[in-house]
Each structure stands twice: as structure tokens, then as C-alpha cells.
PyMOL commands that place a pseudoatom at each C-alpha (Angstrom):
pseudoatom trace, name=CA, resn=UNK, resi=1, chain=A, elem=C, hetatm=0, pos=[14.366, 129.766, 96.240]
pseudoatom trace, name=CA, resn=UNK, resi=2, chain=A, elem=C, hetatm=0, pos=[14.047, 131.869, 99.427]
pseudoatom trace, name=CA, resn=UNK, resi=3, chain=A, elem=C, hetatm=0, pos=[12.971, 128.461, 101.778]
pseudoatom trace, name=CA, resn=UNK, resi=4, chain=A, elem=C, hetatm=0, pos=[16.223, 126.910, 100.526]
pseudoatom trace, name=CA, resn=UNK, resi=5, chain=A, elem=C, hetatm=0, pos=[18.314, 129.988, 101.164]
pseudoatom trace, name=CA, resn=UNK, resi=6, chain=A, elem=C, hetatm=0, pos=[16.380, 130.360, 104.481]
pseudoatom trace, name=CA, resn=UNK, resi=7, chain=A, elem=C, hetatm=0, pos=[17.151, 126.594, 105.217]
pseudoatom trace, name=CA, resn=UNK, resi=8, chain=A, elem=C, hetatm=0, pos=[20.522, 126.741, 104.485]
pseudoatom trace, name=CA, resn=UNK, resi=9, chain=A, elem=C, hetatm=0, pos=[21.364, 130.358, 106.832]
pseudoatom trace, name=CA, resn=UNK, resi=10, chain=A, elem=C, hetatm=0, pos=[19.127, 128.212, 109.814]
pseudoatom trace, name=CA, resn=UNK, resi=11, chain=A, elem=C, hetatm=0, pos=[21.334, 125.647, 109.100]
pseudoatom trace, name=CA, resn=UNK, resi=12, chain=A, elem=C, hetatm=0, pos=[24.367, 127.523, 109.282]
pseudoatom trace, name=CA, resn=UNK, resi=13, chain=A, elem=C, hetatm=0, pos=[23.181, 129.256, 112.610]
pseudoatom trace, name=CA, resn=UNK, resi=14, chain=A, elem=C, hetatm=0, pos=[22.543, 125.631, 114.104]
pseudoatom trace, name=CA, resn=UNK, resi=15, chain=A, elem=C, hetatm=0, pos=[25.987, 124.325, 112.875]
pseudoatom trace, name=CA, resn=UNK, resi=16, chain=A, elem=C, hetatm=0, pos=[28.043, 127.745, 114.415]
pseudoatom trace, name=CA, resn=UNK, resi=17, chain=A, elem=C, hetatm=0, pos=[25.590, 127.568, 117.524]
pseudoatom trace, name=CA, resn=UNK, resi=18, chain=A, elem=C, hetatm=0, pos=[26.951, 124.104, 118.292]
pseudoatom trace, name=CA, resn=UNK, resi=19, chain=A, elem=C, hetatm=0, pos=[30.890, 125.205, 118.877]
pseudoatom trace, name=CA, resn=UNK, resi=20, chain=A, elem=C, hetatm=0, pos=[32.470, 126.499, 121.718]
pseudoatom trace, name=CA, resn=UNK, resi=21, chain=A, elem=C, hetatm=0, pos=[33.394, 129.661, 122.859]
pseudoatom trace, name=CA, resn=UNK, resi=22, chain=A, elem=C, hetatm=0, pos=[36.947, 128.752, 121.658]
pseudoatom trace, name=CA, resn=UNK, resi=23, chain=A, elem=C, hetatm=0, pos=[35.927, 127.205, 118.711]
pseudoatom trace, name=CA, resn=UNK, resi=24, chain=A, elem=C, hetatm=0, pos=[34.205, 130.540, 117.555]
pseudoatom trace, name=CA, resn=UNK, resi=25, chain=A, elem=C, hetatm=0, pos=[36.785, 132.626, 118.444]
pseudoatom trace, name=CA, resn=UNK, resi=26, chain=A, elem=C, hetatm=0, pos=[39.294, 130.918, 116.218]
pseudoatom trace, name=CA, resn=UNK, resi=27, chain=A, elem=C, hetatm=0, pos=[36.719, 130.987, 113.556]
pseudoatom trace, name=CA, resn=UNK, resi=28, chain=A, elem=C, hetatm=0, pos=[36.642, 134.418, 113.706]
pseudoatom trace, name=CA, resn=UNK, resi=29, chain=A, elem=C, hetatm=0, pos=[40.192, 134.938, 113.278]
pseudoatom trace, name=CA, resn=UNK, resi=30, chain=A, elem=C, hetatm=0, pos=[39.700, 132.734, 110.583]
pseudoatom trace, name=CA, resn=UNK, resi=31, chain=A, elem=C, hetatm=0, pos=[37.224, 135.185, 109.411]
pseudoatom trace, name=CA, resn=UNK, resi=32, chain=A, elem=C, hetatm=0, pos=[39.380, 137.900, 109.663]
pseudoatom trace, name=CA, resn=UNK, resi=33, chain=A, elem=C, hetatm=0, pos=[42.301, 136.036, 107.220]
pseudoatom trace, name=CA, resn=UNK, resi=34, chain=A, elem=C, hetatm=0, pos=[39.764, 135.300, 104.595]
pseudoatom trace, name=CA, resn=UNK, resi=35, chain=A, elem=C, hetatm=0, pos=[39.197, 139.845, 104.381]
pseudoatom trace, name=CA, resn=UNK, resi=36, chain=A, elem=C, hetatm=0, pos=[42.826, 140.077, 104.655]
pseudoatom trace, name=CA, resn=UNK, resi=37, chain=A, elem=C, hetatm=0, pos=[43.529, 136.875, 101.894]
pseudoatom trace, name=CA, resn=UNK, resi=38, chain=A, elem=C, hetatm=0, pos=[40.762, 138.184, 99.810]
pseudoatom trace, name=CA, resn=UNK, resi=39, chain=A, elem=C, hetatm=0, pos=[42.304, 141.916, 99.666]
pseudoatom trace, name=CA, resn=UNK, resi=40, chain=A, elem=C, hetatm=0, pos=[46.018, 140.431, 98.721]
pseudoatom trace, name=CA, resn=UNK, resi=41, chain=A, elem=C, hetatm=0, pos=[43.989, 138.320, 96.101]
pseudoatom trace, name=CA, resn=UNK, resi=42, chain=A, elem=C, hetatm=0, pos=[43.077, 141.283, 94.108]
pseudoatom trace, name=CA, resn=UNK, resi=43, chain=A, elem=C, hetatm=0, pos=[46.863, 142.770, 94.710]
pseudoatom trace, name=CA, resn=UNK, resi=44, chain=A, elem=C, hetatm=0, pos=[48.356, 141.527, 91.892]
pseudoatom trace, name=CA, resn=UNK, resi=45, chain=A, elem=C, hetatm=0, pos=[45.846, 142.548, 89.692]
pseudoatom trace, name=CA, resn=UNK, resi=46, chain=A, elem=C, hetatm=0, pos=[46.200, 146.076, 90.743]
pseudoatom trace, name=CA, resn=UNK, resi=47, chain=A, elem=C, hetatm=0, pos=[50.138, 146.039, 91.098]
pseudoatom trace, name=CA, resn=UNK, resi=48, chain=A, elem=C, hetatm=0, pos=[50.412, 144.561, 87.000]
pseudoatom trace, name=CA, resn=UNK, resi=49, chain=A, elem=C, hetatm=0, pos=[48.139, 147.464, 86.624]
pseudoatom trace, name=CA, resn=UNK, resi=50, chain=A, elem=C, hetatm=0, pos=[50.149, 150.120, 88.125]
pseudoatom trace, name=CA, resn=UNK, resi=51, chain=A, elem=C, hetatm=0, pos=[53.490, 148.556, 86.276]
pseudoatom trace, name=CA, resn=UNK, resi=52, chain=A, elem=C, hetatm=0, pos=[51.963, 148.469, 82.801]
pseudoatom trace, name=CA, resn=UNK, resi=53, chain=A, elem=C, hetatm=0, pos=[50.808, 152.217, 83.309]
pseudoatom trace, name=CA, resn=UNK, resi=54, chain=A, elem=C, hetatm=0, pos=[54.786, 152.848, 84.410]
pseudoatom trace, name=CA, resn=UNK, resi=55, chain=A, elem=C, hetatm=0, pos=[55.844, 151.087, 81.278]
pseudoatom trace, name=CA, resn=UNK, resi=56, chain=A, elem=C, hetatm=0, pos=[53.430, 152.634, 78.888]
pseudoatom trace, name=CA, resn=UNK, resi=57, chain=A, elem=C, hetatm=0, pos=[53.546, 155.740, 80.069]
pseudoatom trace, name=CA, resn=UNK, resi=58, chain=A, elem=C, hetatm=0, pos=[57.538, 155.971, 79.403]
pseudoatom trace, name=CA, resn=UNK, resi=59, chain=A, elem=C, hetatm=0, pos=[59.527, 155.580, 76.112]
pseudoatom trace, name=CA, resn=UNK, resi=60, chain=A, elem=C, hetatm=0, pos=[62.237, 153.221, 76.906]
pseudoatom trace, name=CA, resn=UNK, resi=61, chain=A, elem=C, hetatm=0, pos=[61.477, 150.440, 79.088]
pseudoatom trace, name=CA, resn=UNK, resi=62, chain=A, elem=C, hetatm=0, pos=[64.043, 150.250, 81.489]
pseudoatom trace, name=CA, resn=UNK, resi=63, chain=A, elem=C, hetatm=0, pos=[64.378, 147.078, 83.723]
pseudoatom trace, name=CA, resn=UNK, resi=64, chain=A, elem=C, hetatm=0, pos=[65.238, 149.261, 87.318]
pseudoatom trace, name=CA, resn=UNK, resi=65, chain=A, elem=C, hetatm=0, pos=[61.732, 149.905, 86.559]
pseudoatom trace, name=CA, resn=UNK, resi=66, chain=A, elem=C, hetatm=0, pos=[60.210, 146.378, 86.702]
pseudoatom trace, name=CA, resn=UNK, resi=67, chain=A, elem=C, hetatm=0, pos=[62.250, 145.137, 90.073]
pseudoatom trace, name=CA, resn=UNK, resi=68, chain=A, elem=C, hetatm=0, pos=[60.014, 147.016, 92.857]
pseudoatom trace, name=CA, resn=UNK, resi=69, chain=A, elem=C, hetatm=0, pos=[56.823, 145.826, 91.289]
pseudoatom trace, name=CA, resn=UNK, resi=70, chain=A, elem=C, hetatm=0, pos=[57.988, 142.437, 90.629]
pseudoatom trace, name=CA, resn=UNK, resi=71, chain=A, elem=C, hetatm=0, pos=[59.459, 142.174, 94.500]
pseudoatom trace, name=CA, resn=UNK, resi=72, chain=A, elem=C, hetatm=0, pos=[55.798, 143.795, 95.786]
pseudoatom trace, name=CA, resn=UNK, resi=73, chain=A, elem=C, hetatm=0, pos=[54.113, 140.916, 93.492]
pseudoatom trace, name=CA, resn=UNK, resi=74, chain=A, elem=C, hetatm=0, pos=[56.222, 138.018, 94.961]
pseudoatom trace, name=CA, resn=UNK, resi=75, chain=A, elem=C, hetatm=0, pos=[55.611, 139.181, 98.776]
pseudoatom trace, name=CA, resn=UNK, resi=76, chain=A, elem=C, hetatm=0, pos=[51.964, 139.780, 98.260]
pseudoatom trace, name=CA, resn=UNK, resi=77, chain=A, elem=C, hetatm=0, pos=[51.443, 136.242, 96.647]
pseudoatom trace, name=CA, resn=UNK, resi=78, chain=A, elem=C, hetatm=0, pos=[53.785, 135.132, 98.803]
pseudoatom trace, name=CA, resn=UNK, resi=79, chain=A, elem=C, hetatm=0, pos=[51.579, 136.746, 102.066]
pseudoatom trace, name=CA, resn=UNK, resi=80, chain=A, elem=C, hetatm=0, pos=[48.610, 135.348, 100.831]
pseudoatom trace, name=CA, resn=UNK, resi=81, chain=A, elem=C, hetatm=0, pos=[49.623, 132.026, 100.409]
pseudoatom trace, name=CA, resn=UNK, resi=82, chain=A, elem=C, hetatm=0, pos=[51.082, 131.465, 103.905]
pseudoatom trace, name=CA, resn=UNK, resi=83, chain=A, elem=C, hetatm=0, pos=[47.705, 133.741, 104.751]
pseudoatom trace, name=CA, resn=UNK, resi=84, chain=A, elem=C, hetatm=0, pos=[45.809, 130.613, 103.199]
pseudoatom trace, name=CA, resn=UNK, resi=85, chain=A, elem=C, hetatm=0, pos=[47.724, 128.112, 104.848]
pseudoatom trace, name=CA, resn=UNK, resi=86, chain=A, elem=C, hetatm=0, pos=[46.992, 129.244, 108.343]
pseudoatom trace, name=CA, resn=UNK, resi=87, chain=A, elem=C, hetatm=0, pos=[42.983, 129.941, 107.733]
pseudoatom trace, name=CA, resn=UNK, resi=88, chain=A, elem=C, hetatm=0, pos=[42.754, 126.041, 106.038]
pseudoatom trace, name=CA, resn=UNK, resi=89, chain=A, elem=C, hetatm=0, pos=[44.969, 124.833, 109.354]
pseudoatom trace, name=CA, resn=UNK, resi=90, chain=A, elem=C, hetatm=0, pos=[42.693, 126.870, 111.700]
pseudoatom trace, name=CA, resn=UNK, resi=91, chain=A, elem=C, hetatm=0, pos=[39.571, 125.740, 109.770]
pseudoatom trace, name=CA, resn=UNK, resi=92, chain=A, elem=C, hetatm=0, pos=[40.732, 121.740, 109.692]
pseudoatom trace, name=CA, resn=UNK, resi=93, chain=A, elem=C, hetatm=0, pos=[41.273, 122.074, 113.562]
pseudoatom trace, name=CA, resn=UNK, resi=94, chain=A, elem=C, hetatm=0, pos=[37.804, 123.061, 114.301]
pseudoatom trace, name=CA, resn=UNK, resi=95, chain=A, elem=C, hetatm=0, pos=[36.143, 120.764, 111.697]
pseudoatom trace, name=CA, resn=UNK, resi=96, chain=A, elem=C, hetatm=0, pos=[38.308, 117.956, 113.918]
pseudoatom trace, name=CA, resn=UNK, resi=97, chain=A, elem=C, hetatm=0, pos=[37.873, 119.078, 117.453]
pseudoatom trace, name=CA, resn=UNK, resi=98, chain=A, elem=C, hetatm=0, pos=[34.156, 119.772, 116.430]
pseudoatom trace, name=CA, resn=UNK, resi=99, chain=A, elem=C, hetatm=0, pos=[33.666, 116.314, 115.184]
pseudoatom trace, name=CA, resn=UNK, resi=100, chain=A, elem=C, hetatm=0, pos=[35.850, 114.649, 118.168]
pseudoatom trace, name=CA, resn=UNK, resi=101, chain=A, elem=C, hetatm=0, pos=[33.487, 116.900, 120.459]
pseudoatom trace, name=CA, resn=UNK, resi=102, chain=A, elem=C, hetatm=0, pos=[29.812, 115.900, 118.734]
pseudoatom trace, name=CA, resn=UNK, resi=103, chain=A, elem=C, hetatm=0, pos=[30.721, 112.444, 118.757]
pseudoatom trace, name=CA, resn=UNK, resi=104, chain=A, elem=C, hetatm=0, pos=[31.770, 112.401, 122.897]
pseudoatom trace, name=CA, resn=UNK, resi=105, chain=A, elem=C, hetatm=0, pos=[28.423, 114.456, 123.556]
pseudoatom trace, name=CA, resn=UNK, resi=106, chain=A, elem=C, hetatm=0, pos=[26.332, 111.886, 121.164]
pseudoatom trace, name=CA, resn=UNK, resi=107, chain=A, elem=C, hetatm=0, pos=[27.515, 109.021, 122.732]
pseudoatom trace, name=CA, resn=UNK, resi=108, chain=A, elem=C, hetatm=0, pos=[27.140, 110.430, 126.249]
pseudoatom trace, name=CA, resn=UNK, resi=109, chain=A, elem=C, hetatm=0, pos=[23.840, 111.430, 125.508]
pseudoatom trace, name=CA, resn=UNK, resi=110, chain=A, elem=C, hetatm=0, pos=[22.868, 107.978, 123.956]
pseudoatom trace, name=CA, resn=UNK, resi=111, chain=A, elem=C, hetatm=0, pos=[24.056, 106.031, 127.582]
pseudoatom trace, name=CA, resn=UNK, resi=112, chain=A, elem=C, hetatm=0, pos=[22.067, 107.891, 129.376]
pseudoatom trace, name=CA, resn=UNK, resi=113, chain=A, elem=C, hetatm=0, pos=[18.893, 107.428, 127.176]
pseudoatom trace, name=CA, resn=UNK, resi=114, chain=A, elem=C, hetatm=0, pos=[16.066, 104.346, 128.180]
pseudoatom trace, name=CA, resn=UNK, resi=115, chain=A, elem=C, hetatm=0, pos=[17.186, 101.562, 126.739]
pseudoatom trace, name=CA, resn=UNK, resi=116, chain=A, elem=C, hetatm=0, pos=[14.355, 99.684, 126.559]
pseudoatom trace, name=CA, resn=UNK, resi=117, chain=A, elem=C, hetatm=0, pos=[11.856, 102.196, 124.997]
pseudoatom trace, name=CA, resn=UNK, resi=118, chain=A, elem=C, hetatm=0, pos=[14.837, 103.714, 122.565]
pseudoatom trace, name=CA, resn=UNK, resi=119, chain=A, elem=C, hetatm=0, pos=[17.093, 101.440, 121.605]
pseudoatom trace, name=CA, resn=UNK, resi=120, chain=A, elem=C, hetatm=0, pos=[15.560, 98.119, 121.195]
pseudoatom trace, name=CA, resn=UNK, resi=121, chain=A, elem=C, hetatm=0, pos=[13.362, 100.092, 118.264]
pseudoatom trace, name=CA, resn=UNK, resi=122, chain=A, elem=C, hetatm=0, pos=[16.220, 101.157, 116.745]
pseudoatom trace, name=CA, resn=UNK, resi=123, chain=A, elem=C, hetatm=0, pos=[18.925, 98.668, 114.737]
pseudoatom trace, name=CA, resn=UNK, resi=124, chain=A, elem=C, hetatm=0, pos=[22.692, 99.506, 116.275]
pseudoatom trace, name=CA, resn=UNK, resi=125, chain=A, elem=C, hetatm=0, pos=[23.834, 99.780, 112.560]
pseudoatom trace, name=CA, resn=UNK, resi=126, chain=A, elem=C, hetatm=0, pos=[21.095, 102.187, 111.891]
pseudoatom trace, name=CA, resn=UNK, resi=127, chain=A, elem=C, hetatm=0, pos=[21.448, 103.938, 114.694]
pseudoatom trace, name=CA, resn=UNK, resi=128, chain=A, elem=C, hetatm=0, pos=[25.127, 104.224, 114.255]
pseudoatom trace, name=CA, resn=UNK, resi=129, chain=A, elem=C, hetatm=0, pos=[25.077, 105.527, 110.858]
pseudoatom trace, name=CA, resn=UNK, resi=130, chain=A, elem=C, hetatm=0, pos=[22.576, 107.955, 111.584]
pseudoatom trace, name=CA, resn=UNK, resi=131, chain=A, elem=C, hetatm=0, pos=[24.704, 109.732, 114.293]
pseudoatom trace, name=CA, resn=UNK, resi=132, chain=A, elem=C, hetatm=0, pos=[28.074, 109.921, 112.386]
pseudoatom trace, name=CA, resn=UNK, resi=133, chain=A, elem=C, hetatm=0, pos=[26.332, 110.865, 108.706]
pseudoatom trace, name=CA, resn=UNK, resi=134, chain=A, elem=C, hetatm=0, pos=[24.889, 113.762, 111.015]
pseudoatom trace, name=CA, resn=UNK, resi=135, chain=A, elem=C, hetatm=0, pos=[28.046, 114.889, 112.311]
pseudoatom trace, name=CA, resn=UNK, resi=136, chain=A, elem=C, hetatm=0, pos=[29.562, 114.325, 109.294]
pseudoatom trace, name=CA, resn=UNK, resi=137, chain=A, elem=C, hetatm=0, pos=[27.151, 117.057, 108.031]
pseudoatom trace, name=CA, resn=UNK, resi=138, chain=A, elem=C, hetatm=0, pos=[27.971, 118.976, 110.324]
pseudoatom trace, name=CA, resn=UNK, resi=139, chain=A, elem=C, hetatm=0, pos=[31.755, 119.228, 109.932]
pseudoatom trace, name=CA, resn=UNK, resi=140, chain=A, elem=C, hetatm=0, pos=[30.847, 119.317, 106.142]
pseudoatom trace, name=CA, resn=UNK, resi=141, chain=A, elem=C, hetatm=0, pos=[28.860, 122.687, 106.265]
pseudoatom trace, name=CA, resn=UNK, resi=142, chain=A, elem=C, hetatm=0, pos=[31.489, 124.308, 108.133]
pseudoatom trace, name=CA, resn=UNK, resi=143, chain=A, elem=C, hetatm=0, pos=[34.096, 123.663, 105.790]
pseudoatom trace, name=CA, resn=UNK, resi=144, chain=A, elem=C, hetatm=0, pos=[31.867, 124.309, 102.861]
pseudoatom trace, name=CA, resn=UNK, resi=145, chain=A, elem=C, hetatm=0, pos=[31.200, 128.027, 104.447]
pseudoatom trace, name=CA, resn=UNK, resi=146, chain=A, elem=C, hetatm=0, pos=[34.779, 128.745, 105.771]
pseudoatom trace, name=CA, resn=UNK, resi=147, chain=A, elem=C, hetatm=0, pos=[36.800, 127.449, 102.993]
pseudoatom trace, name=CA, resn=UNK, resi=148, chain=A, elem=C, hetatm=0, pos=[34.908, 127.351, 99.820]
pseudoatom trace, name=CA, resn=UNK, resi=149, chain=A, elem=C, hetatm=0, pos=[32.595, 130.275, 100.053]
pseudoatom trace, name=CA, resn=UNK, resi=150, chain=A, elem=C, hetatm=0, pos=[33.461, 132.786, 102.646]
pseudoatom trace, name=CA, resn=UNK, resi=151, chain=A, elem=C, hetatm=0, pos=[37.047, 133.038, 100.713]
pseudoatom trace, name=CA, resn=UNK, resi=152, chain=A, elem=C, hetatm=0, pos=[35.811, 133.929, 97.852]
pseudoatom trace, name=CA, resn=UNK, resi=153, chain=A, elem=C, hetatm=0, pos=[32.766, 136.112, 98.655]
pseudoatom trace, name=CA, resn=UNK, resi=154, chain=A, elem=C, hetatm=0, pos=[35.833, 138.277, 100.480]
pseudoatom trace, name=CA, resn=UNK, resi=155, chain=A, elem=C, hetatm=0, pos=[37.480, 137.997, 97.257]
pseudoatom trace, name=CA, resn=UNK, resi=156, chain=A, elem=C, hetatm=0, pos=[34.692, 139.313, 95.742]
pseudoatom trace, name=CA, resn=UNK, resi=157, chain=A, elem=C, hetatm=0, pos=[33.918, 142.230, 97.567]
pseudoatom trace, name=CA, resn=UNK, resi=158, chain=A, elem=C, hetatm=0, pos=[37.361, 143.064, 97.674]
pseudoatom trace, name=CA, resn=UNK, resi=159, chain=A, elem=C, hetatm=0, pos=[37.278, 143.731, 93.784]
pseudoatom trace, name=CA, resn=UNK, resi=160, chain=A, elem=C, hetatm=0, pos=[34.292, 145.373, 93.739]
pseudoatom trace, name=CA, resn=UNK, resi=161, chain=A, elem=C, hetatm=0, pos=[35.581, 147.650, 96.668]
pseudoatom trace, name=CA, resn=UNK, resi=162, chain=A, elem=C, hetatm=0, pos=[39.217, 148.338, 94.815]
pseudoatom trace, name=CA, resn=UNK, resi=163, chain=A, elem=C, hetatm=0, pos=[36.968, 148.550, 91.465]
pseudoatom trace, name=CA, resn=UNK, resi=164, chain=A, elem=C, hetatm=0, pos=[35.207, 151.283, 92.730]
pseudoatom trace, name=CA, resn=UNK, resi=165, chain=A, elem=C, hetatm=0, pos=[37.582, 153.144, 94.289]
pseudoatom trace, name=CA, resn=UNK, resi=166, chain=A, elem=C, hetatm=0, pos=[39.687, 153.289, 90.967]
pseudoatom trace, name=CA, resn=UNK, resi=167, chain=A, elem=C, hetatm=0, pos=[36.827, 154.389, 89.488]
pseudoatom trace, name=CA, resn=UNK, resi=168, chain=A, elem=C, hetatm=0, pos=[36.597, 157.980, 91.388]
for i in range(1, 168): cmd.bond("trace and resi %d" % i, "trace and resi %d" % (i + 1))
show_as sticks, trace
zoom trace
């Protein structure tokens, strides 16, 4: 178990060590949404909270009550969503520039290799599908990290952050 776990964080380096400076940046940002989208994910959870304590708490539910949670719930969801719009968009336009950029420096790479001792052991079809299944990797890992798991490990610690400061 801790190879593959160590395999998979080398791989990880490898894949964020092949961006640009640009690149990285924006994945950062990107970073930054998913703490901000992960905190808003556990607001509605805690707003409900708060409003059921208001309504319990009182004898006679009255509905001037309700609005202000109700219009807090709507804009939170509402700022997460467009939150999660622009970390997918930010995320889809690195996975393509990255994969636009891999494939130019392949290629460049493989016209300036020997032909004769390289290439002529090597089928074009093979060598073809070798190069984009690896890129393809590459752009996969990246958008298995930034929108699959970093999202919700943010999401995570989010609740366990908010759970434990209710707690004191």
C-alpha cells in the first residue's frame, strides 16, 4: 500500500513538474476555489442548522423568520456553484493547453531524434499510440487530482474544521 501511494504522489510531482509557470499559477488559484467551494459546501448544512435552532427554540413559527436564512442559503449555493464553474473552466484550460503543449514538445523532440537507429525499430502506429496514451495520462491525472479529489478532500476538512469548532 505505501509503494502505490508513493507511486502515485511521484507521479503527481512528475505530472505538476511538467507545466509552466503560468500553468501552475492558475492551478493554484484553482487551488484556492476548491478551500473556498469546499467551505460554502458545508454552509448550508450549518445555516439549516442555525434556522431549525431559531424555529425550535420559539413557540410560534413565524415566516419573517425563515426569509434571511433562506436568502443566505440561495446565495451561498448560488456562490458555490458559479465558484465550481470557474475552478472546472480553469482546470479544462490547463488539461487542454497542457495536452496542446506535450504534444508540440513530443513531436519536436521526435524530429530531431536518429532516424535510423530509433525509428526504423519502432512501428509509426506503435509509436504513435504510445506518445498520445502518455499524454493522455497525463492530462488524465491532473483532472483526476484537481477535480475529483482535491474538491472534496477541501470539503472534507472543511467539515471536520466547522465540526470542531461547534464543538467548543
Amino acid at each position: 500500500m505505501n509503494i502505490v501511494f508513493n507511486e502515485i504522489l511521484l507521479g503527481v510531482k512528475r505530472s505538476i513538474g511538467l507545466l509552466s509557470k503560468k500553468e501552475k499559477s492558475s492551478l493554484y488559484i484553482a487551488t484556492f476555489l476548491m478551500l473556498i467551494t469546499g467551505i460554502l459546501t458545508n454552509g448550508p448544512a450549518v445555516i439549516l442548522g442555525k434556522l431549525v435552532d431559531k424555529l425550535v427554540g420559539g413557540n410560534v413559527i413565524q415566516f419573517n423568520v425563515v426569509i434571511p436564512f433562506i436568502l443566505v442559503l440561495v446565495v451561498v449555493i448560488l456562490v458555490r456553484e458559479g465558484l465550481t464553474v470557474v475552478l472546472k473552466y480553469l482546470v479544462q484550460n490547463i488539461a487542454t493547453q497542457t495536452g496542446k503543449d506535450q504534444t508540440v514538445r513530443v513531436i519536436e523532440r521526435l524530429l530531431k531524434v536518429d532516424i535510423g537507429g530509433f525509428l526504423y525499430q519502432q512501428q509509426i502506429g506503435s509509436l504513435y499510440g504510445r506518445v498520445f496514451r502518455s499524454i493522455e495520462g497525463h492530462i488524465n491525472i491532473l483532472k483526476l487530482i484537481f477535480l475529483d479529489f482535491m474538491p472534496v478532500f477541501f470539503a472534507a476538512l472543511a467539515a471536520i474544521a466547522i465540526a470542531f469548532s461547534k464543538n467548543r
